[in-house]
C-alpha positions as CSV (number, residue, x, y, z in Angstrom):
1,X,-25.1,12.3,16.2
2,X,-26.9,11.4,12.6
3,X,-29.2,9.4,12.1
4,X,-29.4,7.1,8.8
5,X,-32.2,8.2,6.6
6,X,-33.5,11.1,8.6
7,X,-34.3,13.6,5.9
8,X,-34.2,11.4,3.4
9,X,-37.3,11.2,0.9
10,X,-38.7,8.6,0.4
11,X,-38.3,7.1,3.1
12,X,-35.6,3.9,3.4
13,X,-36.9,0.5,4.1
14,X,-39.6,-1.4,2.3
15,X,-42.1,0.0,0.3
16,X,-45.7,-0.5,1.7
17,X,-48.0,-2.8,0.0
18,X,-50.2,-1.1,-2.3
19,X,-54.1,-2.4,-2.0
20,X,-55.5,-4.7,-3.7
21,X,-57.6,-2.6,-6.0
22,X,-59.4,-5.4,-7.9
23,X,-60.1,-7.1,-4.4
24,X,-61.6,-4.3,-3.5
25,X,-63.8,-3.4,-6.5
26,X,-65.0,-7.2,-5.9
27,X,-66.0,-7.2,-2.5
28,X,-68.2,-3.8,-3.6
29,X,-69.9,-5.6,-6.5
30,X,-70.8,-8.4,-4.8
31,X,-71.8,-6.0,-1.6
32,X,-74.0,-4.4,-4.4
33,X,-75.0,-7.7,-5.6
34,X,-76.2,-8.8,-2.3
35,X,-77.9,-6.4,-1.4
36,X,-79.7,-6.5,-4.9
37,X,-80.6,-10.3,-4.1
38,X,-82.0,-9.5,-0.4
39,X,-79.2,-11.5,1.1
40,X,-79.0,-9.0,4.2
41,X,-76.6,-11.4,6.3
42,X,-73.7,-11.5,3.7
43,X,-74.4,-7.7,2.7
44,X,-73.8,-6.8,6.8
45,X,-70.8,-8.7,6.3
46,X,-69.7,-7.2,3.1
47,X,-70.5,-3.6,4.0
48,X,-68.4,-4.2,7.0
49,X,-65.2,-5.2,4.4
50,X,-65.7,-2.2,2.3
51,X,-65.6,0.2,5.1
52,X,-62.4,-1.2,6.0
53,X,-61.5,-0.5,2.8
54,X,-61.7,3.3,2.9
55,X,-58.6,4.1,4.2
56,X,-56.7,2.3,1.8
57,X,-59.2,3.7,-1.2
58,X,-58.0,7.1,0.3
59,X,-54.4,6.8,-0.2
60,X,-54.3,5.2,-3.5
61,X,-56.8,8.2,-4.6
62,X,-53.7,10.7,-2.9
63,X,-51.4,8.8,-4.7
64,X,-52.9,9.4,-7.8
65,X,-53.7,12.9,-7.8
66,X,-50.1,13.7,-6.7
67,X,-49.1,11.6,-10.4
68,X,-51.7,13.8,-11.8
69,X,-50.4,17.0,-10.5
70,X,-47.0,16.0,-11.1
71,X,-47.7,15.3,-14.7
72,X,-50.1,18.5,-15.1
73,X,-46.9,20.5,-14.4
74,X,-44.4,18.6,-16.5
75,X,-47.0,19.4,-19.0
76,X,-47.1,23.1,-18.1
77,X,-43.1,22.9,-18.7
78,X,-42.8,21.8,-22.1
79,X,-45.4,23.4,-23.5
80,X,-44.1,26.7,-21.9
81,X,-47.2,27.1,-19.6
82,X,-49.6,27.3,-22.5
């Protein structure tokens, strides 16, 4: 019995969402901003938000050093290693 996409990378179906990197930068200026201006209640609030953002900081920083990697070596190919 096969399966449909098992093996298969990537993986079928839809793409996940990437973050919302300006969002994110946003939400940590005006954290820093806050907490610049002594506004402690909306600095809880936004610390809270940019913790939730970690995870999906994490993965976008993966997802760019694989590029980086990826591109190091295709480098290292034409240019014979050199």
């Amino acid at each position: 019995m096969a399966f449909p996409g098992v093996g298969v990378s990537p993986a079928p179906g839809p793409r996940p969402v990437p973050a919302d990197l300006d969002a994110i930068g946003d939400r940590y200026t005006d954290l820093l901003e806050a907490r610049e201006h002594g506004d402690q209640a909306v600095a809880n609030l936004l610390a809270h938000a940019c913790a939730d953002d970690i995870p999906a900081l994490r993965e976008e920083i993966h997802r760019v050093e694989l590029l980086r990697r990826e591109l190091a070596a295709e480098v290292d190919r034409l240019t014979g290693g050199a």
